[in-house]
ZALOVEX-758882 format. One record per residue (C-alpha): x, y, z; residue in one letter. Coordinates in steps of 0.1 Angstrom, whole numbers, padded with zeros to 4 digits, always signed. Example, Ala and Ser with C-alpha at 12.3 -4.5 7.8 and 13.67 -1.06 7.14 Angstrom:
2
+0123-0045+0078a;+0137-0011+0071s;
END
This chain:
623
+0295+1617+0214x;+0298+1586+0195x;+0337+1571+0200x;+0354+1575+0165x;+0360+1540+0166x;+0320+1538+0167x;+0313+1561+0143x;+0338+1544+0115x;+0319+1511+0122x;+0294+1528+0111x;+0302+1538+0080x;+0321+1503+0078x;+0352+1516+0085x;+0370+1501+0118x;+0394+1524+0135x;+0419+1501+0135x;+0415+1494+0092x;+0419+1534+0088x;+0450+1536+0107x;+0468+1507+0087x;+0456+1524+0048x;+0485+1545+0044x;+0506+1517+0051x;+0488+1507+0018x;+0497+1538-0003x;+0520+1552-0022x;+0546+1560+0005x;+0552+1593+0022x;+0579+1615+0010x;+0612+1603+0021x;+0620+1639+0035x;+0592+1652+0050x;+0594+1641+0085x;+0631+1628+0088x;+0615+1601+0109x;+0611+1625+0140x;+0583+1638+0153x;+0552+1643+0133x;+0545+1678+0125x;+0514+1698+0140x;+0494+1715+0108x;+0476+1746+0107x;+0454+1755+0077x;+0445+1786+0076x;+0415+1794+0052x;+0399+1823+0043x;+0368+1830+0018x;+0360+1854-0007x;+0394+1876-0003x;+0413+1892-0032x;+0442+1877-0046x;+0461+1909-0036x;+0443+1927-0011x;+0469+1926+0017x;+0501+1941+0018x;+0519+1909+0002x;+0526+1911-0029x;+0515+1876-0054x;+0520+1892-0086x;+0553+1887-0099x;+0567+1898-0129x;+0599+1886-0147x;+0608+1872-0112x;+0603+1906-0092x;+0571+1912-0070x;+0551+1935-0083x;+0530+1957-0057x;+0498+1970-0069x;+0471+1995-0061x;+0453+1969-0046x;+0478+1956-0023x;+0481+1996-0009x;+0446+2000-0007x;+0437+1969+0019x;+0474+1962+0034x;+0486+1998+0037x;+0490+2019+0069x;+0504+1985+0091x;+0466+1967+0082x;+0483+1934+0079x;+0514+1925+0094x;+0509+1893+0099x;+0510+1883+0065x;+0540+1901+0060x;+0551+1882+0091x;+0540+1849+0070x;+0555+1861+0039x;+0594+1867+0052x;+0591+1833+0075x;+0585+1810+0048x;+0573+1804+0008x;+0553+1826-0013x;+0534+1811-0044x;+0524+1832-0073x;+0508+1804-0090x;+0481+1786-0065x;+0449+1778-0078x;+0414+1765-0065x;+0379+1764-0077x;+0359+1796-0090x;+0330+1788-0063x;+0338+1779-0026x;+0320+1743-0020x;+0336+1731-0055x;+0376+1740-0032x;+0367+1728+0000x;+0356+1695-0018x;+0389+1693-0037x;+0408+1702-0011x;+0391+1673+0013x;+0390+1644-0011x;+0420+1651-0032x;+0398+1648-0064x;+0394+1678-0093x;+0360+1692-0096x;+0353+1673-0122x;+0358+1641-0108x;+0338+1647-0073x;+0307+1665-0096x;+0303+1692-0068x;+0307+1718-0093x;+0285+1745-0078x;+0280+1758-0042x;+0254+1734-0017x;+0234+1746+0007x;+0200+1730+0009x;+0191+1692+0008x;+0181+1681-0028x;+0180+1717-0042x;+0159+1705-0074x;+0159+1743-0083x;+0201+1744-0088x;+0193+1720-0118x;+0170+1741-0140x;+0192+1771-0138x;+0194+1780-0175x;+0216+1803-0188x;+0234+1809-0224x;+0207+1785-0239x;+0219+1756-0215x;+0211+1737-0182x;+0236+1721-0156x;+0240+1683-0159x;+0226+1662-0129x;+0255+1674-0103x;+0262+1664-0071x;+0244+1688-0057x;+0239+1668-0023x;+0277+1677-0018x;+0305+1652+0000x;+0294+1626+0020x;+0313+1602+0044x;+0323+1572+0023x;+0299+1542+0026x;+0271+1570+0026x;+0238+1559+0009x;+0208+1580-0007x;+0187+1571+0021x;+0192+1565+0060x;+0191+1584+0092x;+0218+1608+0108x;+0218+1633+0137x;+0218+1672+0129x;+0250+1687+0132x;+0239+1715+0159x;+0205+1713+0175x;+0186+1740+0200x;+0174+1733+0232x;+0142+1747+0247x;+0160+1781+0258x;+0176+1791+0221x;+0212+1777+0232x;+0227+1758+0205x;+0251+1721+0215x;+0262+1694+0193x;+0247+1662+0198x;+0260+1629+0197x;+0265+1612+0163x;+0245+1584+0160x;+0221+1570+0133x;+0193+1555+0155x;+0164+1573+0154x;+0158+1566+0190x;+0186+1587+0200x;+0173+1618+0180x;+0187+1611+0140x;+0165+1621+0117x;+0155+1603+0082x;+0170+1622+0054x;+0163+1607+0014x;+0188+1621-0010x;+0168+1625-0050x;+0197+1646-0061x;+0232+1632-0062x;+0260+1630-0038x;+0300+1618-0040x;+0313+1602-0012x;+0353+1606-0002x;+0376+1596+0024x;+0389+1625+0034x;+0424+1631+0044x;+0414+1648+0078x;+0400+1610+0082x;+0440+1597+0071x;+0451+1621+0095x;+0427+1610+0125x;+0434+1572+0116x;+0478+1582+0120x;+0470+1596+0156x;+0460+1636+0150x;+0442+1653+0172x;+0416+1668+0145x;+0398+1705+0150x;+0372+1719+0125x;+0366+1761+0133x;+0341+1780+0109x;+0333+1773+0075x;+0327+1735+0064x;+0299+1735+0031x;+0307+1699+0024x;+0276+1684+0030x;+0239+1696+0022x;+0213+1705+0052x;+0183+1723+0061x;+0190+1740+0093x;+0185+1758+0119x;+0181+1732+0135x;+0158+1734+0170x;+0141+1715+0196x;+0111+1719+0180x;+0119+1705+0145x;+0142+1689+0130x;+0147+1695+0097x;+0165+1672+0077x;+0204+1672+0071x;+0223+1648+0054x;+0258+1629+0069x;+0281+1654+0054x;+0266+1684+0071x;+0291+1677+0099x;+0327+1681+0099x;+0332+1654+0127x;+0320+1628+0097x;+0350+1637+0080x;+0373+1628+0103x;+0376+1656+0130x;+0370+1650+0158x;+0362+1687+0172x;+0339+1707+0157x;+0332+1744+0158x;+0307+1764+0139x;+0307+1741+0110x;+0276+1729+0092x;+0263+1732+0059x;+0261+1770+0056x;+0289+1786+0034x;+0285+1819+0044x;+0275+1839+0077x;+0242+1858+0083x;+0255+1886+0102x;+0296+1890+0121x;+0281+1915+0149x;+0282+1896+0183x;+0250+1917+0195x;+0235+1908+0166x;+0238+1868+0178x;+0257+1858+0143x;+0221+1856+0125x;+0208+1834+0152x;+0188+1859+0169x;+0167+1860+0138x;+0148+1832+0140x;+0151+1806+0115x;+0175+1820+0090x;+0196+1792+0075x;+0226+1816+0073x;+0233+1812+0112x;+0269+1802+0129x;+0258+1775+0153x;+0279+1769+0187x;+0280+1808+0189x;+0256+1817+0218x;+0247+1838+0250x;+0267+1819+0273x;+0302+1826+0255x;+0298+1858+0230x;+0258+1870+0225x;+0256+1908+0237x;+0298+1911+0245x;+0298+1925+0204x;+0330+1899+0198x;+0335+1898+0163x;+0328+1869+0142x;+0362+1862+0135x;+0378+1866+0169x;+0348+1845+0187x;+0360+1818+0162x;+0397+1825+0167x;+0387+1823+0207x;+0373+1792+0205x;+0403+1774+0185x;+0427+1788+0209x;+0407+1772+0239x;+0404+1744+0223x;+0442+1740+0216x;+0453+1749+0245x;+0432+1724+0262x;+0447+1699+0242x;+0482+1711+0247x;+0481+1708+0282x;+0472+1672+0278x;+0503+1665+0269x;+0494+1634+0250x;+0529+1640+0226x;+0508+1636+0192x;+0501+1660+0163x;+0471+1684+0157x;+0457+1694+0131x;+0434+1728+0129x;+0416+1738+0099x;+0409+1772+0106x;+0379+1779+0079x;+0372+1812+0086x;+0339+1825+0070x;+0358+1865+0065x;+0363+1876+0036x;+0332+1864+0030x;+0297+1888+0027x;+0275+1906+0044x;+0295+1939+0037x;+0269+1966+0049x;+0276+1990+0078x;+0241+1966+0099x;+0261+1932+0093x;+0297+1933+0091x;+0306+1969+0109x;+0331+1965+0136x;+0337+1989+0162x;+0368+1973+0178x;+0388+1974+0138x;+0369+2012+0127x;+0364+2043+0152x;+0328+2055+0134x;+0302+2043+0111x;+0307+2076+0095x;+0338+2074+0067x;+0351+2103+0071x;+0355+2101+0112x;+0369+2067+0111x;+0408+2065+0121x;+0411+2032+0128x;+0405+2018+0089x;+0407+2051+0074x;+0405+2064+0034x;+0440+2050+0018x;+0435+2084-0003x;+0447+2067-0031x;+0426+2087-0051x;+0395+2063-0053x;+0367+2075-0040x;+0364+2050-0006x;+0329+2041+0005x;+0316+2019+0035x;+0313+1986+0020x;+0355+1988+0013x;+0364+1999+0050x;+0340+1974+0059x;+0356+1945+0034x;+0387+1963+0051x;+0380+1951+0085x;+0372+1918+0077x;+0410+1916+0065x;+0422+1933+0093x;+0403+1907+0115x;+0419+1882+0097x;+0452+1893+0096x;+0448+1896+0135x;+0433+1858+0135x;+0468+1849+0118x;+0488+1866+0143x;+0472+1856+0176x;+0474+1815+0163x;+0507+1824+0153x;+0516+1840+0188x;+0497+1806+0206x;+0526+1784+0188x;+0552+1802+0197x;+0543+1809+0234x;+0537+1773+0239x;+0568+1759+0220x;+0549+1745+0190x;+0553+1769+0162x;+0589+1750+0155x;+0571+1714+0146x;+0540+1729+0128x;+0534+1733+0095x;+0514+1768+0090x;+0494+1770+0056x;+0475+1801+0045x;+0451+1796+0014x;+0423+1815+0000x;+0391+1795-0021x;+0384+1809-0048x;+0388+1841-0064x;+0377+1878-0049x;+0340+1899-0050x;+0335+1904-0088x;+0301+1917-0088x;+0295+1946-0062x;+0303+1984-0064x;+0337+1993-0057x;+0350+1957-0052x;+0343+1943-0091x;+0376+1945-0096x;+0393+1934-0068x;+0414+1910-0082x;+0436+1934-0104x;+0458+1926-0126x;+0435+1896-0132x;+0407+1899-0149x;+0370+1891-0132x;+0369+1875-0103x;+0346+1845-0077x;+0327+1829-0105x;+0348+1832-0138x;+0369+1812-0156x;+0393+1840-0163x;+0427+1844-0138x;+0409+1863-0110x;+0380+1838-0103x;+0410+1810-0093x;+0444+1828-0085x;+0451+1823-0048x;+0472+1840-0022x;+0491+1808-0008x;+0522+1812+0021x;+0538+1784+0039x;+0557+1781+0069x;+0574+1752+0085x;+0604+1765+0102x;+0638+1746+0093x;+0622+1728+0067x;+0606+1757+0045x;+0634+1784+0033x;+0624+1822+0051x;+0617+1845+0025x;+0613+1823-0006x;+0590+1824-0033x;+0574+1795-0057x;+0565+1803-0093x;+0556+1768-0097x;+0514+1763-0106x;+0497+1741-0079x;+0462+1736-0070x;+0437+1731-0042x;+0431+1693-0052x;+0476+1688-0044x;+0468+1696-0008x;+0458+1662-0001x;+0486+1645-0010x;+0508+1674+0002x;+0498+1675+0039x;+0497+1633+0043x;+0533+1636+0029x;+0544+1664+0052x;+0528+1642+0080x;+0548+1612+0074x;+0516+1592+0064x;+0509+1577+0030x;+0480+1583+0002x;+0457+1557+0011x;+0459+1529-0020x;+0434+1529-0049x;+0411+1502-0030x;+0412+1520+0005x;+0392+1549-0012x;+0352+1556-0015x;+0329+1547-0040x;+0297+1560-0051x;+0265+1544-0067x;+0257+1580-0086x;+0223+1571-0099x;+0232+1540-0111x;+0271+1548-0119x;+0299+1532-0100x;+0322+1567-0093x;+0353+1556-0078x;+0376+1582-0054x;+0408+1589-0075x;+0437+1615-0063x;+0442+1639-0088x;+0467+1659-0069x;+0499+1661-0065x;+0523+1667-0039x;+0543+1700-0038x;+0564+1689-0007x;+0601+1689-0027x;+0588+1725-0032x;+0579+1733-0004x;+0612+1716+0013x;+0638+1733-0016x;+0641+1698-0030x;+0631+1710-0066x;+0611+1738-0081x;+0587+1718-0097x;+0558+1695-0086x;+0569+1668-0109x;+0609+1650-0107x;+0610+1653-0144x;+0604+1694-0142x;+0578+1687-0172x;+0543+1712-0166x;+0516+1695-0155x;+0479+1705-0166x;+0454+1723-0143x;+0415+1720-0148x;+0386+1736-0142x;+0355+1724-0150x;+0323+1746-0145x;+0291+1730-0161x;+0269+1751-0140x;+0250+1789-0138x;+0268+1806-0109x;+0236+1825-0104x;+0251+1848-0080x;+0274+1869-0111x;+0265+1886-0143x;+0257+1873-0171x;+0276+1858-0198x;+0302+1833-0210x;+0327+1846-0184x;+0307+1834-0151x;+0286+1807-0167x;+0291+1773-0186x;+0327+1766-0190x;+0360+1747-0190x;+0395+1757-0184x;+0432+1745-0185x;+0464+1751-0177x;+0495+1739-0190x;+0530+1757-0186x;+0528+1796-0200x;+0490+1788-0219x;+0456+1787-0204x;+0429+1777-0225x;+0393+1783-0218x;+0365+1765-0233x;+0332+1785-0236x;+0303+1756-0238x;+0275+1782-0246x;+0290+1789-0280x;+0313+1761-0284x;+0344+1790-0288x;+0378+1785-0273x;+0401+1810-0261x;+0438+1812-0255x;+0459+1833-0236x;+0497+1834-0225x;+0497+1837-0187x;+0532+1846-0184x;+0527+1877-0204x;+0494+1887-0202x;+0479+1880-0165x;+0451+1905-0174x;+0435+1880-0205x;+0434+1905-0228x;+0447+1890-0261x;+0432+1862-0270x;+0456+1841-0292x;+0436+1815-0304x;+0431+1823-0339x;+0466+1828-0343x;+0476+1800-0329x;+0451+1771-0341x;+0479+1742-0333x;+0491+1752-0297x;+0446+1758-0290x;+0443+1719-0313x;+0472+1705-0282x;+0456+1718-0253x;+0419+1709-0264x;+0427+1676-0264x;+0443+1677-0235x;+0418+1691-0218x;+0390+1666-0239x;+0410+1637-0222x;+0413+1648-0188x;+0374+1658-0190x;+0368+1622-0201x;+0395+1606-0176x;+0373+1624-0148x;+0342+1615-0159x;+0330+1648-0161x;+0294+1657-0169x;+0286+1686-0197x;+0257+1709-0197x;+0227+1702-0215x;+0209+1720-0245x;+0176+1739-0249x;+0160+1719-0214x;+0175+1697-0182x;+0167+1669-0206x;+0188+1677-0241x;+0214+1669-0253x;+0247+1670-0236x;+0277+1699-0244x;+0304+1679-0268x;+0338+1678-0255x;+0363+1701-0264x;+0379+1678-0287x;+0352+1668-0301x;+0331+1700-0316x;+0341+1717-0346x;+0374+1744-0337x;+0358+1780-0332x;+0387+1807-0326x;+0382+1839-0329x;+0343+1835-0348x;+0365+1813-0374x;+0354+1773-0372x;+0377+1752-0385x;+0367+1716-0387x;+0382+1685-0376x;
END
């Protein structure tokens, strides 16, 4: 492999240059280290999974946890303890937030930026997917989005880089070096669509002396594997996790979502040629054996700790463990497992059984059900690793979900309840998040945060709790994006003096801060409608307003009372929807972000939300 002192030349980056930038920054919190030893960080990350479908509780109500039929129904009957074991160790949050769609999160969460800053506002899969811009739906089409994904800063639309997994002659997929001489097997690739480029802060972290692992799900970067001996079909930079700053790298590529969890099934990669695959995953460690997806993952991140535990080196890791559960295939062929449920047949299965809570319970919820269970059982064993080997007591444990739970299939449309809709809307169940933290004897046992924070405050967050500065204004990436100079600006904030019991609110003067979302794309994978499609959304305080670009309406709801978005308030209350529009037509415009188009890819562009005509409630009232 290419040194990571080689690799940053290449991108123009010297080692040494990355390790001095967060001596350029803003300063780390003056509390999160206490000048000891820097703290090992786990990020635990699951996809797809209901904001309430353990048996945690993130719904509270007038300060009091509410439990609802959802958290009995997948967390009942001892299905997860390990959250529960999360949940009375350290801090709660009843107010976390990412993106609607999974690649628009993990791009927040890895460059700091909102959505509509970075531009990746829909999922990315294949290089250049011309087809994700004429998408047309409610009379519009998605602006000219980064659909190439994030991309290692100093990037450029054309050059050569190595695949991110290759296979050899016999089927076995390895990682190959990183280079980007041709000679040594990198391939051309030509990006025609648009990219952003973004120092990540797994690069900060790498630069302060962290040991960096990458397990699972990455969908960064676009790509058009499998990848094979045979051809070598192009990928772009941020395919791979390692050109982001880790410098292990298991199972992640471009994919965002796994063909098939059965181990005798080969993950999808005994199918020959389906982009869906988990690379890394092969006969030599858990083909035929039937290891679940999820443990064959969590395997490979214990081995991979351990070995560098007993190093003994004396600095940091940190583990993003990107697990591709919750995420589908949910039929009995892909996602069965016989080590969580006794029988494909419901009714003789005692190991996930009915919760008989008077719902009818078919096989793609026990199956959904076993995908938490295998998570829940991921959490515990990584847990049970730190504590064996004396390193749960310095490591900051983070468990976060990306964006909001199924809202489109059978039995699971509603799996976000209280909150309406769910992956894909602008309403509360497309974005609410479960989010626990524990740090032990820095983190309170037991406590909850009401306080709203979002995936983009992670950044800043986990450089503070690390001791190690925001890298200053000119240490971060730049993009030429088609012409336009994009510059890398943190939008989030750090929620350390919340997590440490310093304050209860992200910002010293206790004042709300607003929260955006910024979706000017078709989902294509929901219904239909205003609800899934076209939109913009913000939070401030109590009041969430959502602008609906099809029509040009705006609606307004009071979170505090109404988690469910039921009562839409905005014709009776034109001044408090008047603030928050411009609010929100000023952070749009602070961002740079791009609007839909009208009537072809070509037309004219969406107006702001402060500046169309005010439509509440099917009344306009103009400016």
């Amino acid at each position: 492999m290419v040194s990571r002192r080689g690799f940053l030349g290449m991108l123009g980056l010297g080692a040494g240059a990355l390790a001095a930038r967060p001596l350029l920054g803003q300063g780390a919190a003056s509390g999160a280290s206490g000048g000891g030893k820097q703290p090992n960080i786990v990020l635990f990350m699951v996809d797809d999974m209901g904001w309430q479908d353990t048996s945690v509780p993130f719904y509270y109500r007038k300060g009091q946890a509410v439990r609802t039929r959802l958290n009995a129904r997948y967390g009942n009957a001892g299905r997860t303890p390990n959250m529960e074991r999360l949940a009375a160790q350290g801090m709660v949050f009843s107010n976390a937030y990412a993106c609607a769609v999974c690649s628009p999160s993990r791009c927040s969460l890895m460059s700091g930026m909102n959505a509509a800053r970075h531009r990746v506002t829909d999922w990315t899969l294949g290089v250049n997917q011309a087809n994700r811009f004429t998408s047309a739906g409610e009379g519009l089409y998605p602006p000219r989005w980064a659909a190439n994904g994030l991309q290692p800063p100093g990037t450029t639309a054309q050059g050569h880089c190595q695949p991110p997994w290759c296979q050899d002659a016999s089927g076995k997929y390895y990682q190959p070096e990183m280079t980007d001489d041709p000679a040594q097997g990198a391939v051309a690739y030509n990006m025609t669509m648009p990219f952003m480029n973004a120092l990540t802060f797994p690069q900060v972290l790498q630069g302060a002396g962290y040991h960096t692992i990458h397990v699972g799900k990455a969908h960064w970067g676009s790509g058009n594997g499998p990848y094979n001996s045979q051809t070598k079909k192009v990928t772009t930079p941020g395919a791979d996790p390692r050109a982001f700053g880790f410098d292990v790298n298991i199972a992640g590529c471009e994919v965002g979502g796994p063909n098939n969890y059965r181990g005798d099934a080969g993950y999808g990669n005994l199918s020959g040629g389906n982009q869906f695959m988990t690379p890394g995953l092969d006969e030599n460690n858990y083909y035929g054996d039937n290891v679940f997806l999820t443990d064959a993952l969590t395997d490979m991140a214990l081995k991979e700790l351990q070995r560098y535990h007993d190093l003994q080196t004396g600095k940091p890791f940190y583990l993003y463990m990107a697990h591709y559960a919750i995420h589908s295939p949910l039929d009995n062929a892909r996602a069965w497992d016989h080590t969580r449920s006794a029988s494909q047949t419901l009714a003789a299965d005692t190991k996930n059984p009915d919760p008989n809570d008077g719902l009818d319970w078919d096989a793609e919820e026990r199956n959904y059900g076993t995908l938490i269970k295998g998570m829940d059982d991921s959490l515990g064993a990584l847990l049970d690793w730190l504590e064996k080997n004396g390193e749960l007591a310095n490591t900051l444990f983070v468990f976060m979900a990306d964006n909001g739970g199924l809202s489109v299939s059978g039995r699971l449309a509603n799996a976000n309840a209280p909150a309406r809709a769910g992956k894909g809307s602008c309403y509360e169940g497309g974005t609410r998040e479960p989010l626990i933290a524990v740090w032990p004897g820095k983190i309170a046992p037991g406590s909850v945060s009401h306080e709203p924070v979002i995936i983009e405050d992670f950044y800043p967050t986990l450089l503070a709790a690390a001791g190690v500065a925001v890298p200053a204004p000119e240490a971060l990436a730049t993009t030429d994006y088609e012409g336009e100079t994009v510059r890398q600006v943190i939008d989030g904030e750090s929620f350390l003096p919340v997590l440490l019991g310093e304050r209860a609110t992200v910002r010293a003067d206790g004042a709300a801060r607003p929260l955006l979302w910024h979706y000017p794309n078709k989902w294509g994978e929901g219904p239909e409608g205003k609800a899934y499609n076209f939109y913009s959304a913000l939070r401030l305080g109590r009041w969430k307003l959502i602008y609906q670009h099809s029509d040009r309406s705006f609606e307004l709801y009071d979170i505090e009372r109404d988690i469910s978005e039921q009562e839409n308030l905005a014709a009776r209350l034109p001044a408090k929807v008047e603030e928050l529009r411009r609010t929100m037509g000023a952070l749009l415009r602070e961002r740079g972000a791009q609007m839909p188009r009208v009537g072809n890819a070509n037309g004219e562009a969406v107006p702001l939300p402060d500046q169309t005509p005010l439509n509440v409630g099917g009344l306009t009232l103009r400016n």
